[in-house]
Rosetta silent file (secondary structure, phi, psi, omega in degrees, C-alpha in Angstrom):
SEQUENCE: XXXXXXXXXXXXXXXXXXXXXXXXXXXXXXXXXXXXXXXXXXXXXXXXXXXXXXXXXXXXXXXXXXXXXXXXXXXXXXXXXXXXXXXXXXXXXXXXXXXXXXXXXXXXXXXXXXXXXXXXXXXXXXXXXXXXXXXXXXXXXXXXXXXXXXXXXXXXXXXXXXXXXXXXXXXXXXXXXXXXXXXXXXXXXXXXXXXXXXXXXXXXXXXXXXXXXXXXXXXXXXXXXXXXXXXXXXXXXXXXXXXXXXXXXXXXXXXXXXXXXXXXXXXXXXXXXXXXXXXXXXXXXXXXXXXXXXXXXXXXXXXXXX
SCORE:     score description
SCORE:     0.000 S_00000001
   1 L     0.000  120.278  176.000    9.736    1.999  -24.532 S_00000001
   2 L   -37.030  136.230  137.431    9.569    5.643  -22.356 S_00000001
   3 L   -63.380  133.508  174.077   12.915    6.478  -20.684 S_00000001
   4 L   -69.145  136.811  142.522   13.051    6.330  -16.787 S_00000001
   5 L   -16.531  112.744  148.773   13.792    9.073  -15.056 S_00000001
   6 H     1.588  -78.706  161.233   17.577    9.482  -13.996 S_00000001
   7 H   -90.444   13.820 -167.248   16.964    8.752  -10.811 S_00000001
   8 H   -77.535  -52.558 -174.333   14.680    5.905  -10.999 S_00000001
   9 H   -23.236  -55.619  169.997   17.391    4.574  -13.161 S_00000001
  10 H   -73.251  -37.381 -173.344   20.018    4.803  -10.417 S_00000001
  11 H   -78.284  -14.990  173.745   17.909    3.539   -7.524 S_00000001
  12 H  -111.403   30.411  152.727   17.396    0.331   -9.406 S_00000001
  13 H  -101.835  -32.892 -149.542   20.868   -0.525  -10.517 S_00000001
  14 H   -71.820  -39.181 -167.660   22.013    0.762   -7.057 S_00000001
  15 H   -68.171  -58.471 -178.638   19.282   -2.219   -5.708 S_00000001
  16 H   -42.207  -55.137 -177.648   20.127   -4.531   -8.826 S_00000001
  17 H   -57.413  -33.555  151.629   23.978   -4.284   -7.819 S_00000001
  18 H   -37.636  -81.814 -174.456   23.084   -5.132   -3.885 S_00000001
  19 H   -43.014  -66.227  166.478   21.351   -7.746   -4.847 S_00000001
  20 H   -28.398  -85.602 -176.338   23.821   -9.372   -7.371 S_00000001
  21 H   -39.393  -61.651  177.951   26.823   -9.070   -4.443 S_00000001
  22 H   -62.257  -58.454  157.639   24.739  -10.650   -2.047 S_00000001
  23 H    -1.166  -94.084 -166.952   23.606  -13.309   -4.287 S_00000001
  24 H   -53.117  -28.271 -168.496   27.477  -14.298   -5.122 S_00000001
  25 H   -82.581   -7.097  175.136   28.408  -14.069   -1.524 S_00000001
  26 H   -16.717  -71.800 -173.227   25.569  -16.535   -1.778 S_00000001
  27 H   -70.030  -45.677 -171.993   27.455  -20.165   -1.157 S_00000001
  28 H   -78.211  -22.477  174.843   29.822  -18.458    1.729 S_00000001
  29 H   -63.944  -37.689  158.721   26.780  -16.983    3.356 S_00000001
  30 H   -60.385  -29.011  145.652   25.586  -20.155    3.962 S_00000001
  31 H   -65.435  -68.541 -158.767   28.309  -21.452    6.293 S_00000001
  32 H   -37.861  -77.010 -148.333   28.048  -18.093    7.809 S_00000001
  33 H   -64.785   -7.240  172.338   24.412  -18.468    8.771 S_00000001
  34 H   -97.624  -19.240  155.466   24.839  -22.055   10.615 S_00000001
  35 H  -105.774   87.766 -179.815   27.206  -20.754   12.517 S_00000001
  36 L    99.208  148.659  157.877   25.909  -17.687   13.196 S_00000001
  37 L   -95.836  171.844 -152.517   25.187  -14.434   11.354 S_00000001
  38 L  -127.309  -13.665 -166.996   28.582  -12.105   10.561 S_00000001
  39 L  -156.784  100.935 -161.197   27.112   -9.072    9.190 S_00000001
  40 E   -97.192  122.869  135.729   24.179   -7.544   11.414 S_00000001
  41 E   -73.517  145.922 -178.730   21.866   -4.418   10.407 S_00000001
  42 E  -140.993  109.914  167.477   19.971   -3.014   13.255 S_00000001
  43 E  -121.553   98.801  162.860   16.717   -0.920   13.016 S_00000001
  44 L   127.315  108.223 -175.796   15.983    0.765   15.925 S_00000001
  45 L    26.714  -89.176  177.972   17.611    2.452   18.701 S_00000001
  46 H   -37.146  -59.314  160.619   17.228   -0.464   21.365 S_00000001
  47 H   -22.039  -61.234 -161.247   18.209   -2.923   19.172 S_00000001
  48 H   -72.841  -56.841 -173.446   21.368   -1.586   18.172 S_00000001
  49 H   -63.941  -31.837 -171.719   22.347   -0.721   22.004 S_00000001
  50 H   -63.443  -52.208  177.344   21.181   -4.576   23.308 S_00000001
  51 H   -42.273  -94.074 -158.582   24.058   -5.693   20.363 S_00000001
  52 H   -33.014  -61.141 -134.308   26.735   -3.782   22.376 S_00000001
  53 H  -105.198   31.758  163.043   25.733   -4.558   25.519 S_00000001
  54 H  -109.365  -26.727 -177.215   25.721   -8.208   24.338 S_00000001
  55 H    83.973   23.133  171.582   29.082   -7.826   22.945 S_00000001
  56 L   -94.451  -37.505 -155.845   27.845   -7.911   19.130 S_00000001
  57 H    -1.904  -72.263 -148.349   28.842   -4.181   18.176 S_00000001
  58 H   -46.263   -7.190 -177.675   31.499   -6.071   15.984 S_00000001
  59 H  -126.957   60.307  165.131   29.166   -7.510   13.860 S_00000001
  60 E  -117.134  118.607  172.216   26.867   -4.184   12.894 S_00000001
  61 L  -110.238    9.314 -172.579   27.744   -3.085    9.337 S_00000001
  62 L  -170.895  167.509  158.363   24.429   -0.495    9.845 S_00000001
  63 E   178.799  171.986  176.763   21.857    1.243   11.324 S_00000001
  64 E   -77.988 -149.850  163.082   19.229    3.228   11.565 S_00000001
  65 L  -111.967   35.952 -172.372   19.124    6.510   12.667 S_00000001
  66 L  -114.843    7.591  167.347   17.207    6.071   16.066 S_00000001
  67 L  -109.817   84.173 -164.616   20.691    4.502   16.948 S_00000001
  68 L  -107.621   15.687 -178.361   22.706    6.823   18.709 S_00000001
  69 L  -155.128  151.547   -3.029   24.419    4.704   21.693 S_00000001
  70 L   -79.500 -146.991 -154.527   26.337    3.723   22.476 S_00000001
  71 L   -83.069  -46.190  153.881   29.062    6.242   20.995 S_00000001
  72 H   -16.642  -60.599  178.996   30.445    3.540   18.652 S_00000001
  73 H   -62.465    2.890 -144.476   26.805    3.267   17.295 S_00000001
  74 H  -108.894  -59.546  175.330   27.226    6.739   16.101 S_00000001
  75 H   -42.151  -19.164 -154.828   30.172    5.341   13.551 S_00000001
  76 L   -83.545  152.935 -172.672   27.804    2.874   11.681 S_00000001
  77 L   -73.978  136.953 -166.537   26.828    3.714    8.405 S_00000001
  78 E  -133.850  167.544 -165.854   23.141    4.447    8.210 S_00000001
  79 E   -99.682  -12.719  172.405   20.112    3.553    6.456 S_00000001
  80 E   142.958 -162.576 -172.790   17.844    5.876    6.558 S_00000001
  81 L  -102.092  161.863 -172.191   15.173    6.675    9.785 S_00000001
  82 H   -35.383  -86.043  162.859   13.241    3.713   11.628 S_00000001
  83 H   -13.862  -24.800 -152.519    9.649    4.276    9.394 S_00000001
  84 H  -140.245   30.509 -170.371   11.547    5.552    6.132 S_00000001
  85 L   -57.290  153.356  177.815   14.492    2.609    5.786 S_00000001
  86 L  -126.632  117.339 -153.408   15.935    2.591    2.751 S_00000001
  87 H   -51.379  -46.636 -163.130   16.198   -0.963    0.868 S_00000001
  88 H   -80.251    7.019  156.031   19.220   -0.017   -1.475 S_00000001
  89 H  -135.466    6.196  138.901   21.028    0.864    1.285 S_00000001
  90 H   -87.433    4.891  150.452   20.600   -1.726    3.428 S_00000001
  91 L   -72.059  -37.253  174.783   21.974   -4.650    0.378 S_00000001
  92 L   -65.066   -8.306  149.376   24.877   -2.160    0.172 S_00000001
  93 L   -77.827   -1.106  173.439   26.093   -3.434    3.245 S_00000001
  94 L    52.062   50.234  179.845   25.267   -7.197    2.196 S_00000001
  95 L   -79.780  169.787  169.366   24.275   -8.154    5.779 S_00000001
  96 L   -92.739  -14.892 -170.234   22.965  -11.644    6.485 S_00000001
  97 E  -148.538  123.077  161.720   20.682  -10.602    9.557 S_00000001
  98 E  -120.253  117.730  175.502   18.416   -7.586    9.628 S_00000001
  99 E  -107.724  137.885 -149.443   16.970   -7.358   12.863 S_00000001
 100 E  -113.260  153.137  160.080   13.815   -4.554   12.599 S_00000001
 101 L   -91.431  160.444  153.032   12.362   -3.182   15.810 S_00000001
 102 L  -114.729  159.356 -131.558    8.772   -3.314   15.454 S_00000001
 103 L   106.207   -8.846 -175.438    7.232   -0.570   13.445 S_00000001
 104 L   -92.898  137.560  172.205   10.309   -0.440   11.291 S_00000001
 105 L   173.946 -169.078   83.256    9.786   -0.074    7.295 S_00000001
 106 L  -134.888  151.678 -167.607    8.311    0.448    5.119 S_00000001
 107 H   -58.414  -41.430 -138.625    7.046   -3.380    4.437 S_00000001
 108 H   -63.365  -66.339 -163.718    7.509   -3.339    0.754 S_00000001
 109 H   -23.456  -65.422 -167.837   11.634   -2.002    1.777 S_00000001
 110 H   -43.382  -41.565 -173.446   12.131   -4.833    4.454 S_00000001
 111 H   -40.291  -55.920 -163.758   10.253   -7.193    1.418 S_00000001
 112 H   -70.081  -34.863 -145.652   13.163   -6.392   -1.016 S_00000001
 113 H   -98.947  -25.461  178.503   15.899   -6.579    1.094 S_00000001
 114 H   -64.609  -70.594 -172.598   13.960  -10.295    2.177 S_00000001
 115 H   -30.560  -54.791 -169.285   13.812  -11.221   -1.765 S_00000001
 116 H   -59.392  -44.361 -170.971   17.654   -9.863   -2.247 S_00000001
 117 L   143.297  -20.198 -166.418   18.606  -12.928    0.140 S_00000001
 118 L   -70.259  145.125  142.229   19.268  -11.168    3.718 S_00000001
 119 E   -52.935  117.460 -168.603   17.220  -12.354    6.673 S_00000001
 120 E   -87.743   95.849  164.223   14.567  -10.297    7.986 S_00000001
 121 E  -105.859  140.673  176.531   13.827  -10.138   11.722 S_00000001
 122 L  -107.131  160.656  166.592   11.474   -8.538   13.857 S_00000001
 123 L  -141.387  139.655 -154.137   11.568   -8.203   17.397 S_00000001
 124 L   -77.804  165.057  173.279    8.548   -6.742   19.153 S_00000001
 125 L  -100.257  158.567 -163.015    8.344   -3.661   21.006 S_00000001
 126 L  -102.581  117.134 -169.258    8.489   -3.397   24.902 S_00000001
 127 L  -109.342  -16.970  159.336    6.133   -1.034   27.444 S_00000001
 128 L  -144.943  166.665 -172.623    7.412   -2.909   30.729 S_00000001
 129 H   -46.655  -23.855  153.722   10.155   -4.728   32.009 S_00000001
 130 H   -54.831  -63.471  163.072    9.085   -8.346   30.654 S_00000001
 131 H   -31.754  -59.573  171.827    9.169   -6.687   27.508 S_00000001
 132 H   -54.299  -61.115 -158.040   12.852   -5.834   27.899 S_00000001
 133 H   -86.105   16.865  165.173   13.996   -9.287   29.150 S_00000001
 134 H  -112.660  -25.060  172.015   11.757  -10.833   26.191 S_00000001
 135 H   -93.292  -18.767  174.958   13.117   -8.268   23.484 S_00000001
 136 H   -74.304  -26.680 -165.597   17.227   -8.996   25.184 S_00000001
 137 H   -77.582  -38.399 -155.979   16.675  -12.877   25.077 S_00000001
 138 H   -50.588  -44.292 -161.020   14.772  -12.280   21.353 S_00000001
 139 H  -109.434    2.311  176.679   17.841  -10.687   19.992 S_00000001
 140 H   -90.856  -20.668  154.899   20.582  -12.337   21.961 S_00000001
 141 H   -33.663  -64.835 -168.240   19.127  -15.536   20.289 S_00000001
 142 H   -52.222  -46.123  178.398   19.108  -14.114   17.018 S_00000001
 143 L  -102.052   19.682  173.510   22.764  -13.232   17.354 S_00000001
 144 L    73.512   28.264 -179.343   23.942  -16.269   18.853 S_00000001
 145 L  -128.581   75.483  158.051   24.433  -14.779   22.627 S_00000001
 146 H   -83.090  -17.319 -178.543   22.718  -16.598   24.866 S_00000001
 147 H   -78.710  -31.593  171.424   24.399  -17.067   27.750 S_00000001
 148 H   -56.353  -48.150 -175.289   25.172  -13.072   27.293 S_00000001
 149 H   -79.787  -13.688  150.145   21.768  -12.311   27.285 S_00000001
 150 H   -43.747  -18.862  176.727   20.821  -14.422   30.282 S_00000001
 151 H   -91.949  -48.124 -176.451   23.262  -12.459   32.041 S_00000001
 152 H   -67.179  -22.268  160.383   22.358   -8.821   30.792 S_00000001
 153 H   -85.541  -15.368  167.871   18.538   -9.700   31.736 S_00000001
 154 H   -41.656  -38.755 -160.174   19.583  -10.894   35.279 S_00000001
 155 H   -62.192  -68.506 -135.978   21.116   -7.453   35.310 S_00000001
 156 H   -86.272  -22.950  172.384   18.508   -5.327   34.066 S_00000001
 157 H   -85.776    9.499  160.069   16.008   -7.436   36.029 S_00000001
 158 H   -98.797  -37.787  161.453   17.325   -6.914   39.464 S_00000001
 159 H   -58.423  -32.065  177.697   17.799   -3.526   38.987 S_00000001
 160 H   -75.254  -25.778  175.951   14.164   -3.119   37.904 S_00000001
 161 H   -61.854  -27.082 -171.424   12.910   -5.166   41.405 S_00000001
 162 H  -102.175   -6.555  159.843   15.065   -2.609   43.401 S_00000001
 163 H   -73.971  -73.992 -123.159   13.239    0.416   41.419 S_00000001
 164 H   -88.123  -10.573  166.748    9.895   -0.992   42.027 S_00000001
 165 L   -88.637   -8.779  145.374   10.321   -1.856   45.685 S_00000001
 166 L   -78.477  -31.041  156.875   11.600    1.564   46.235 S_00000001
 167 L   -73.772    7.019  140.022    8.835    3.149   44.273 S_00000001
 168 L   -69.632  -32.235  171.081    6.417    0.931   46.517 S_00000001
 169 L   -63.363  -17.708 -166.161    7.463    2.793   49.424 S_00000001
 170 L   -87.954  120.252  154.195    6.450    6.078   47.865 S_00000001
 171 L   -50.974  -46.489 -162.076    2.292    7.132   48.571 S_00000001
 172 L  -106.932  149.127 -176.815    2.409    9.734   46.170 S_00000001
 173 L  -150.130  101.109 -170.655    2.351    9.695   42.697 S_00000001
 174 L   -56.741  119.818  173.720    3.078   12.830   40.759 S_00000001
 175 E   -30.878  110.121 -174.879    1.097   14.108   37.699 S_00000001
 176 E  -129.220  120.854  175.901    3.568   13.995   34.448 S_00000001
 177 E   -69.179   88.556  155.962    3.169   16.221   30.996 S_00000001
 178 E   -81.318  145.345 -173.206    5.237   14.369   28.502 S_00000001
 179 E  -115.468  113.995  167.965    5.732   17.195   25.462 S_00000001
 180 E   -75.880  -57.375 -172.092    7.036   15.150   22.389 S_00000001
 181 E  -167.860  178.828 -165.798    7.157   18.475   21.029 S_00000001
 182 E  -126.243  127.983 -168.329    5.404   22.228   21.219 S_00000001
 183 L  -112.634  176.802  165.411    3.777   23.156   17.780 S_00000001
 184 L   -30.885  119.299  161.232    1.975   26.329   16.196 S_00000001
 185 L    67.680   -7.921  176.300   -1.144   26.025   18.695 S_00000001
 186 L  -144.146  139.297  143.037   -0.786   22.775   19.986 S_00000001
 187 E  -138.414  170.134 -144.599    1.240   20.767   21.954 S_00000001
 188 E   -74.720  112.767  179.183    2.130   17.452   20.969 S_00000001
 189 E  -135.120  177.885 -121.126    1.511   15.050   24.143 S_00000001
 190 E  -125.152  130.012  178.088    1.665   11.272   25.142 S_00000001
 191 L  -116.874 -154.363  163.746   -1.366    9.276   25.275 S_00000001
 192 L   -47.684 -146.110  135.407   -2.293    5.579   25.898 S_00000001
 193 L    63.172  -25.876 -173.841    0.144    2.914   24.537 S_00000001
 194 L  -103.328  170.161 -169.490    3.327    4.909   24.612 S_00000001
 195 H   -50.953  -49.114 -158.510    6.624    4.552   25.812 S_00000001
 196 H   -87.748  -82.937 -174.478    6.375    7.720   27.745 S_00000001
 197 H   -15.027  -42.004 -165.715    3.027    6.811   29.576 S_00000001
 198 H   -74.621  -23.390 -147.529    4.800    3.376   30.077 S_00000001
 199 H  -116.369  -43.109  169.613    8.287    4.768   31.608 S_00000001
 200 H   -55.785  -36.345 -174.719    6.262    7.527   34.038 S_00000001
 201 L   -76.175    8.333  176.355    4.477    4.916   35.551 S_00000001
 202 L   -97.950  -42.900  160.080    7.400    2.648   36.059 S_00000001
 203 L   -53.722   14.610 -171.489    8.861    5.855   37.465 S_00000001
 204 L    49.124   56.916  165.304    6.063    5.774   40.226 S_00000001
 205 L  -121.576  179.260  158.900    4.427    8.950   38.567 S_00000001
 206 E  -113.460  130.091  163.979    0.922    9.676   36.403 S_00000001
 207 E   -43.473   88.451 -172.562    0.379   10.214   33.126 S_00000001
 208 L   -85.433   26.700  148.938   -1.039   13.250   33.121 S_00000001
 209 L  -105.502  126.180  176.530   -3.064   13.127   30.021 S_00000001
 210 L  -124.773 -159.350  170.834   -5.426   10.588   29.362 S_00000001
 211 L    65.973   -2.777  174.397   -8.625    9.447   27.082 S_00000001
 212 L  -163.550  142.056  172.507   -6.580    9.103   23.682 S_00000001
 213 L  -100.296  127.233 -138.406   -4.400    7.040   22.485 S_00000001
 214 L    76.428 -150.204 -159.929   -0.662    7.486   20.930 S_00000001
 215 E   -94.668  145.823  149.045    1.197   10.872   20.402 S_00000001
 216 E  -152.451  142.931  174.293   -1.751   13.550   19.630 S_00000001
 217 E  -100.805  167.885 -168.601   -1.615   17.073   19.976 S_00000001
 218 E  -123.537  169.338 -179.512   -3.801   19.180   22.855 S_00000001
 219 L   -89.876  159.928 -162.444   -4.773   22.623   23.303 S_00000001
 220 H   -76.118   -1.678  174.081   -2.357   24.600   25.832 S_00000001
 221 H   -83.377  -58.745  174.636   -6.156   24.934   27.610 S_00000001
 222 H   -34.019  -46.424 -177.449   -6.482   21.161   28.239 S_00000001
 223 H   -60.677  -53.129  176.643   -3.031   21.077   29.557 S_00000001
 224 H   -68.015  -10.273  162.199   -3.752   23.711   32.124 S_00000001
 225 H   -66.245  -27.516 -178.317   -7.119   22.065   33.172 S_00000001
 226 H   -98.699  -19.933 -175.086   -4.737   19.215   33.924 S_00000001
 227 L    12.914   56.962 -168.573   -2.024   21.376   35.084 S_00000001
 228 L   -41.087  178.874 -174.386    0.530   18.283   36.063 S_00000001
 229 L   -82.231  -72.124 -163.076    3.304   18.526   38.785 S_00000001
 230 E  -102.716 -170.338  175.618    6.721   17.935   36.405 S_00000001
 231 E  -139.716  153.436  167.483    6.779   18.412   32.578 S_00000001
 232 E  -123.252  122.164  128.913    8.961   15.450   30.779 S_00000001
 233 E  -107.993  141.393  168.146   10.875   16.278   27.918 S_00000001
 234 E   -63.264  126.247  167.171   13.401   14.328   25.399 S_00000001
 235 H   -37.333  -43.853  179.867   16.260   16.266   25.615 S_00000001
 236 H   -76.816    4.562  175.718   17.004   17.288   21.801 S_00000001
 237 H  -103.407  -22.330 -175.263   13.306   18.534   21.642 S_00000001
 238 H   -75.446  -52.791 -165.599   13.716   20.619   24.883 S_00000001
 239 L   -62.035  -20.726 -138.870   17.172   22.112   23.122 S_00000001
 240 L   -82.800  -62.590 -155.459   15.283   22.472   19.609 S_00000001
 241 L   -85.069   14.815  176.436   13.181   25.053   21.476 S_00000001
 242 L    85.042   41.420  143.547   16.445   26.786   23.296 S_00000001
 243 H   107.046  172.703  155.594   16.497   24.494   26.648 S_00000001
 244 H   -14.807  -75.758  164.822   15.126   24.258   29.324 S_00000001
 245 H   -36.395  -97.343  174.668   14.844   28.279   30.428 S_00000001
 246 H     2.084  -66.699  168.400   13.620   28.907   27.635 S_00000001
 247 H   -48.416  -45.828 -143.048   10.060   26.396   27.741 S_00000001
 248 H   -83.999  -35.394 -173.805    9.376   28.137   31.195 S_00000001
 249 L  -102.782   14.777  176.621    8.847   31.161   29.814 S_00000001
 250 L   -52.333  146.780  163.955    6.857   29.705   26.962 S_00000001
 251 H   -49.849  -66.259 -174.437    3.198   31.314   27.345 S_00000001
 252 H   -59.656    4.268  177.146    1.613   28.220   27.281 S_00000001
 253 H  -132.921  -16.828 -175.943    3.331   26.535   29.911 S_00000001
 254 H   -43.238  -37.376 -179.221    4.181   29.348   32.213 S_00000001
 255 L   -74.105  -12.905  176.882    1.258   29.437   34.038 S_00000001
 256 L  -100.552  151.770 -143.605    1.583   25.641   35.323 S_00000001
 257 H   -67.717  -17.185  174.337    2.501   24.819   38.599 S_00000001
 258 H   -41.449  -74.888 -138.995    5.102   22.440   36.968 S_00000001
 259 H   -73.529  -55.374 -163.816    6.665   25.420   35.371 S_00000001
 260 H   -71.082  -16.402  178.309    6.211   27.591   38.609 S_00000001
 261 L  -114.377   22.133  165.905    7.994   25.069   40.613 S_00000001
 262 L    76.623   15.186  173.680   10.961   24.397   38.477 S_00000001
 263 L   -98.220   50.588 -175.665   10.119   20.722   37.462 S_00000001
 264 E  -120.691  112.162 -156.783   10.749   20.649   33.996 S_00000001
 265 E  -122.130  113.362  175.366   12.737   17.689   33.100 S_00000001
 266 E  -109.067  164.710 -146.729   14.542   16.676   29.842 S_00000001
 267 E  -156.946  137.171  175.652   15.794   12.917   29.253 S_00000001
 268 L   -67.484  108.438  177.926   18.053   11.382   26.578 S_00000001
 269 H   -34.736  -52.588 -163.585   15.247   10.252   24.033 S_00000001
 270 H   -84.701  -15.133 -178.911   16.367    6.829   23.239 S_00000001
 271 H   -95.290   21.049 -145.668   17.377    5.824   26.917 S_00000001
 272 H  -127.346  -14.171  161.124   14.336    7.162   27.931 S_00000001
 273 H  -122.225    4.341 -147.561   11.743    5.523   25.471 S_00000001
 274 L  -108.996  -18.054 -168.150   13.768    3.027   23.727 S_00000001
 275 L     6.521   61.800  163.233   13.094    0.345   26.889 S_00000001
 276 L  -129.164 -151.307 -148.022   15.715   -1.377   25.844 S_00000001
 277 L   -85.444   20.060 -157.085   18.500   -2.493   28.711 S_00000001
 278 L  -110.095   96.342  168.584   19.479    0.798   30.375 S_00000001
 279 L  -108.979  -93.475 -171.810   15.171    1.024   31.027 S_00000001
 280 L   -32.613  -27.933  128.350   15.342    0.197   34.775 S_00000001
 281 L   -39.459  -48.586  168.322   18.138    3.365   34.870 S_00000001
 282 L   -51.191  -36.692  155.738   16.106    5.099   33.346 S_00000001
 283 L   -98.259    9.491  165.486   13.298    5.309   35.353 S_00000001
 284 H   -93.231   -2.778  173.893   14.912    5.527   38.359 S_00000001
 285 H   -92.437  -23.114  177.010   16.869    8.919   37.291 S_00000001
 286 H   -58.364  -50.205 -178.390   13.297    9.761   36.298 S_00000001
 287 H   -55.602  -71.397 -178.814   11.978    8.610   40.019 S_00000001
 288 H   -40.002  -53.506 -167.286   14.830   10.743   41.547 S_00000001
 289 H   -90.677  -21.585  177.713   13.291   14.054   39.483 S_00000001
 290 H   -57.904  -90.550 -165.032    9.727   12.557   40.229 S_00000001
 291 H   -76.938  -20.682 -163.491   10.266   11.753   44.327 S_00000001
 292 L   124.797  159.135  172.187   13.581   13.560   45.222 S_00000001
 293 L   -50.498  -43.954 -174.849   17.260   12.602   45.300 S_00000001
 294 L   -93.776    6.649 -171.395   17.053    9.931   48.247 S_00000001
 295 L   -84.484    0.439 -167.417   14.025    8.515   47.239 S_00000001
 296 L  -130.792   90.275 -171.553   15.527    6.109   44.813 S_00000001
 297 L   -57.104  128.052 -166.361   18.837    4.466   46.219 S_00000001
 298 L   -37.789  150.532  171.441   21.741    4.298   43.011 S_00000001
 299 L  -123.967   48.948  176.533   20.991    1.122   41.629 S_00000001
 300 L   106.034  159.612  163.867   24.679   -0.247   41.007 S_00000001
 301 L   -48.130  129.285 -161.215   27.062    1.260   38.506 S_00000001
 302 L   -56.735  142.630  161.016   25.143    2.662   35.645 S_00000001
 303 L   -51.189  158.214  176.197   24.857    0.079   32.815 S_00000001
 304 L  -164.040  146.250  154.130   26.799    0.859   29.690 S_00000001
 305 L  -119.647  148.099  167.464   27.686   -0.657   26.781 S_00000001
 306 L  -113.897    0.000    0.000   30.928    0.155   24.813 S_00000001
């Protein structure tokens, strides 16, 4: 029989050895799960922050790496990125509940880690505020907080009624360039379907690219045939390319009246596509760079989870 490879060797003891602990933890896992699960994985950003701001943090032994908040979530040991999880090292934390955003995998990973004994959950993903208070009750179920999550979607749904009745008052509704990123000859911009279409228009703005759907990249001529009002960026993609300053003098954006009028706006990625419960903040600090300072009245002490 052929020898494996070294490291095949090791990824399938490292799985075998997972497996085996959770197994024997087998019989006590089973009290665990009627009352409750005790030892949560979380893949993907939103997820992770509705557990804090549910009052789970303590019981996250993982995550992915789309989970950067709150600062806590930064501590958790991680599994790899949403799309590219990696099975042997979510059984080395032996959780009992995996809850997946969805879009999280690869299947066959999630599969094994099903097979090894953990519970696999998905929870779908969200493009407007129903979405949110249907992905907070989905996972405050899951983790046994319901009355918490009835309260954290009261929250985030009265805050979203007092964005959208202040962004009814507005007529106008400004053209917006989300840039995912700026590549060799193209840049990479927001189509149909997406988060960032979904979060300007909650922000009373327009998409300004249209006709295709997802993330695709465009020529820097198409952009200026469209020549939008603001530019939207996630912040670590704006810094990637030295800030802010920096884009403005980019060729390919210089020339747009965004750029000439000093409307180039970066956003914390995950609170800003993640529509999970700080959403309704989110677009209203968006609305505010959209409309103006006053046009969006504070809508309560920012949300946070600790």
């Amino acid at each position: 029989m052929p020898r494996l490879p070294l490291p095949t060797r090791r990824r399938i003891l490292a799985t075998a050895a997972a497996a085996f602990a959770l197994g024997a933890a087998a019989p006590f896992r089973g009290a665990a799960v009627a009352q409750g699960p005790r030892r949560i994985v979380a893949l993907g950003g939103a997820v992770t922050e509705t557990l804090y701001f549910l009052d789970r943090g303590s019981m996250l032994v993982g995550a992915d790496t789309t989970s950067s908040y709150p600062a806590a979530a930064e501590e958790l040991p991680r599994v790899g990125y949403l799309r590219a999880v990696s099975a042997e090292g979510v059984l080395s934390l032996a959780p009992d509940l995996v809850i997946a955003e969805e879009g999280a995998g690869p299947a066959d990973a999630l599969d094994a880690v099903s097979r090894a004994g953990a519970r696999v959950e998905t929870v779908p993903e969200a493009r407007d505020i129903p979405g949110v208070i249907a992905k907070i009750a989905r996972i405050a179920a899951l983790a046994g907080a319901e009355a918490e999550g009835a309260r954290l979607a009261g929250e985030v749904r009265a805050r979203a009624d007092a964005l959208a009745e202040a962004i009814a008052r507005r007529s106008e509704r400004p053209s917006v360039l989300f840039l995912m990123d700026l590549r060799e000859g193209a840049l990479l911009s927001a189509g149909e379907g997406t988060a960032a279409k979904a979060i300007i228009e909650l922000a009373g703005g327009e998409n300004a690219l249209a006709g295709f759907d997802g993330y695709k990249p465009v020529s820097a001529e198409s952009v200026l045939a469209r020549d939008p009002d603001v530019i939207l960026m996630m912040a670590h993609a704006a810094e990637r390319h030295g800030g802010i300053d920096a884009l403005a003098r980019d060729p390919r954006l210089a020339g747009l009246t965004a750029v000439k009028g000093g409307r180039l706006v970066a956003m914390d990625g995950l609170k800003l596509l993640g529509f999970g419960p700080r959403t309704p903040d989110a677009a209203a600090e968006l609305a505010r760079a959209l409309h103006g300072t006053d046009a969006v009245p504070p809508l309560g002490q920012p949300l946070e989870a600790s």
